[in-house]
ROBALO-436085 format. One line per 5 residues: number of its first residue (from 1); for each residue x, y, z negated of N, C-alpha, C. Coordinates in Angstrom, 2 decimals. Last residue first. Layout:
residues N
NUM = X Y Z X Y Z X Y Z; ...
***
This chain:
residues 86
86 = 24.05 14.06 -18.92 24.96 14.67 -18.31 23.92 16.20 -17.37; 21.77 12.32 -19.06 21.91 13.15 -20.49 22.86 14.49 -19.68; 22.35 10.61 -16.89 20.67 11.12 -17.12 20.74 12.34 -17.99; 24.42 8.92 -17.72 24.81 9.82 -16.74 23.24 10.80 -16.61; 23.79 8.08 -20.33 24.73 8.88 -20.07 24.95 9.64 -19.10
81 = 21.78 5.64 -18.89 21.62 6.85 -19.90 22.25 7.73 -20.17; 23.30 4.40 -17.47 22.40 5.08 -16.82 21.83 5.87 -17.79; 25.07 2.81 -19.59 25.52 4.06 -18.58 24.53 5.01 -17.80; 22.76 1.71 -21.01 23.44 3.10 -21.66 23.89 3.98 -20.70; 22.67 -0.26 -18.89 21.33 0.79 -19.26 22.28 1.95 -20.20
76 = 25.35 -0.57 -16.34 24.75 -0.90 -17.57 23.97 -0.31 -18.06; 25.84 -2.59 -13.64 24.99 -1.49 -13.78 24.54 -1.39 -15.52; 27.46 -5.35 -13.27 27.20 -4.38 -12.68 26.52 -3.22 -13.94; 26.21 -8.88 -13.50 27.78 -8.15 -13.38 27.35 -6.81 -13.24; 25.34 -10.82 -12.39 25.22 -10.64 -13.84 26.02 -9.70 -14.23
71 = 25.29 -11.55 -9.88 26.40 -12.47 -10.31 26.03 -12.02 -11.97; 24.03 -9.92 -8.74 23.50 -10.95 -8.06 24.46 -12.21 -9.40; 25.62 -7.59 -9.59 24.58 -7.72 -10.00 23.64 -8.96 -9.77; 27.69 -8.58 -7.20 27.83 -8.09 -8.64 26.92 -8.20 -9.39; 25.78 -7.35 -5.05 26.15 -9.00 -4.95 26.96 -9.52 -6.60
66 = 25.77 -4.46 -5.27 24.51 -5.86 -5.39 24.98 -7.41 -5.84; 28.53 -4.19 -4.85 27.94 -4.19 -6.14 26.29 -4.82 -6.35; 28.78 -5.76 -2.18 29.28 -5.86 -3.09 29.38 -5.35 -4.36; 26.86 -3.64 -0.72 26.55 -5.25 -1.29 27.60 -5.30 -2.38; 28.26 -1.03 -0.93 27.16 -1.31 -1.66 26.80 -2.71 -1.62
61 = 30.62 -2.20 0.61 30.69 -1.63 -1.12 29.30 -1.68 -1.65; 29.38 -2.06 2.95 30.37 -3.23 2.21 30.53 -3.06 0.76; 28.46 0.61 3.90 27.49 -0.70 3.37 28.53 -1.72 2.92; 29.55 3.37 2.82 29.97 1.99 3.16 29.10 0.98 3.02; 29.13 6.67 3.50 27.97 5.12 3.10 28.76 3.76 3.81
56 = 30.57 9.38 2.75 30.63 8.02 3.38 29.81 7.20 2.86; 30.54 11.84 0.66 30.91 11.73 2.38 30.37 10.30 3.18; 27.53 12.14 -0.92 28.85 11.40 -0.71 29.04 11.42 0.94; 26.33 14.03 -1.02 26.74 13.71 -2.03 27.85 13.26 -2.03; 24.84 14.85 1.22 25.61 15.60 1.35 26.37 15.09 -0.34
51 = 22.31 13.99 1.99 22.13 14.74 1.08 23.50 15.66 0.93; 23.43 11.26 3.13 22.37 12.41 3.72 22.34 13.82 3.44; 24.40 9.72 0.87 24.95 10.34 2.03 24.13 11.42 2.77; 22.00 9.50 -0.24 23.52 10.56 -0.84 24.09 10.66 -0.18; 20.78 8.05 1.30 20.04 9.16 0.56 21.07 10.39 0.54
46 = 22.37 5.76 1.26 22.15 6.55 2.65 21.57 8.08 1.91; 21.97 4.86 -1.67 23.05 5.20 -1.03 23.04 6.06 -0.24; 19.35 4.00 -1.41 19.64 5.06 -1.99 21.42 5.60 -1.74; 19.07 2.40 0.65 18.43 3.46 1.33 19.02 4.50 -0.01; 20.56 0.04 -0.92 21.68 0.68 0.32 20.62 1.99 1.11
41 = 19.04 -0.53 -2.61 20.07 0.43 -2.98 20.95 0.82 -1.89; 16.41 -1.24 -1.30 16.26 -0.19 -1.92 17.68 0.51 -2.22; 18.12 -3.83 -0.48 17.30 -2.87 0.63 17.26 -1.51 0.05; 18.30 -5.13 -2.62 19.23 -4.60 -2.17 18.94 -3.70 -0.99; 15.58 -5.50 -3.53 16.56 -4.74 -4.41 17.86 -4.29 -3.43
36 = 14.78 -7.17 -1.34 14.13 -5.63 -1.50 15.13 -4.77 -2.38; 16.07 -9.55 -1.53 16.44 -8.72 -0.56 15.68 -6.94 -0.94; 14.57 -9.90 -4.34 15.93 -9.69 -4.27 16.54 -8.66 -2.97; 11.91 -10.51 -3.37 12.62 -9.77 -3.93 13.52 -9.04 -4.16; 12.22 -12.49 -1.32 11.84 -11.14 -0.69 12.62 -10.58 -1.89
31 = 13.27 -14.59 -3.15 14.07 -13.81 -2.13 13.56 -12.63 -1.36; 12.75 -15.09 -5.88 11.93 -14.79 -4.95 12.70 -14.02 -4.28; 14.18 -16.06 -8.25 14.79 -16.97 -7.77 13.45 -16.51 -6.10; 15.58 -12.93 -10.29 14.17 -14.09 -9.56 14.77 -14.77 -8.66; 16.01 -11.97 -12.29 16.37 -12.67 -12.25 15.86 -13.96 -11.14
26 = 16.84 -8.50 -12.74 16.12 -9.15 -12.05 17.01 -10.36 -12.05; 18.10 -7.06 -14.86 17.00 -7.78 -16.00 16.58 -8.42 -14.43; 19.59 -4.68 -14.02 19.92 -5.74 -13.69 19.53 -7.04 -14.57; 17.60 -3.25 -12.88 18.22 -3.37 -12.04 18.71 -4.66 -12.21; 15.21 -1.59 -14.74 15.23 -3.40 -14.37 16.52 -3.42 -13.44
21 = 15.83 1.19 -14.39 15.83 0.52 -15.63 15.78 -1.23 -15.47; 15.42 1.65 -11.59 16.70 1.57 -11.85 16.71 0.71 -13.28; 12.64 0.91 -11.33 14.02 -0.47 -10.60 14.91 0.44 -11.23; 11.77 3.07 -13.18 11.48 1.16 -13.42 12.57 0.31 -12.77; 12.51 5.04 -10.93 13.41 4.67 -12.32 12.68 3.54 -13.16
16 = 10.52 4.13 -9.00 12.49 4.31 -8.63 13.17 3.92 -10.35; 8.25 4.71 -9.67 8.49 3.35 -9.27 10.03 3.32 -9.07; 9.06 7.84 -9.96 8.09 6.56 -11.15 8.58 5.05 -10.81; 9.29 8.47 -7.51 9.94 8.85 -8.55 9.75 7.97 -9.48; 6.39 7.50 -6.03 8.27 7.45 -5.65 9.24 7.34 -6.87
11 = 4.76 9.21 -7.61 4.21 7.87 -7.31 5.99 7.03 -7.29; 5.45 11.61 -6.27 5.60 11.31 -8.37 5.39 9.71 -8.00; 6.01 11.39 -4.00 7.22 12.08 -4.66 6.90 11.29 -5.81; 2.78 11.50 -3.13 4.36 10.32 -2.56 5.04 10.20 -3.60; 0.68 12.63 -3.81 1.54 12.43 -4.30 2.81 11.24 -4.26
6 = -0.11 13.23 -1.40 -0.42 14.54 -2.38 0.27 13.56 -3.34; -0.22 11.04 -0.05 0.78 12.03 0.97 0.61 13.68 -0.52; -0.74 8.28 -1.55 -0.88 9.21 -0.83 0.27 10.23 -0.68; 1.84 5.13 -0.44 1.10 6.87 -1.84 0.73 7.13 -0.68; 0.66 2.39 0.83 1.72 3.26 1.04 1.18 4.42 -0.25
1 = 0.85 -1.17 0.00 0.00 0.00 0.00 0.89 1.24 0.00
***
């Protein structure tokens, strides 16, 4: 089901920081899933590239911290709290 168009953004926003807070609590053995998680972090990547954040979108680096996280490895909730506080 797509948001409406009066509220994409909050609808967006909302559903973004749940996957960031679950990033790495996903344990599913449901491969759409999974592929979606990594789908979602290589469009947030591109984002920052876009945006002018980061010069370069290596898709090799971004699997390979998926694939990290695929392993139990990666993304810690404090750090995402620290950098939120910053």
């Amino acid at each position: 089901m797509s948001n409406m168009s009066y509220c994409r953004f909050q609808n967006t926003a909302n559903d973004f920081r749940d996957c960031l807070e679950n990033l790495r609590t996903l344990r599913s053995s449901d491969r759409d899933e999974l592929a979606a998680r990594r789908s979602l972090i290589h469009d947030a990547a591109l984002l920052l590239q876009e945006l002018g954040i980061e010069d370069f979108y290596d898709h090799r680096e971004v699997d390979a911290a998926v694939d990290g996280l695929d392993a139990g490895d990666g993304i810690d909730a404090d750090d995402l709290e620290d950098e939120e506080a910053a």
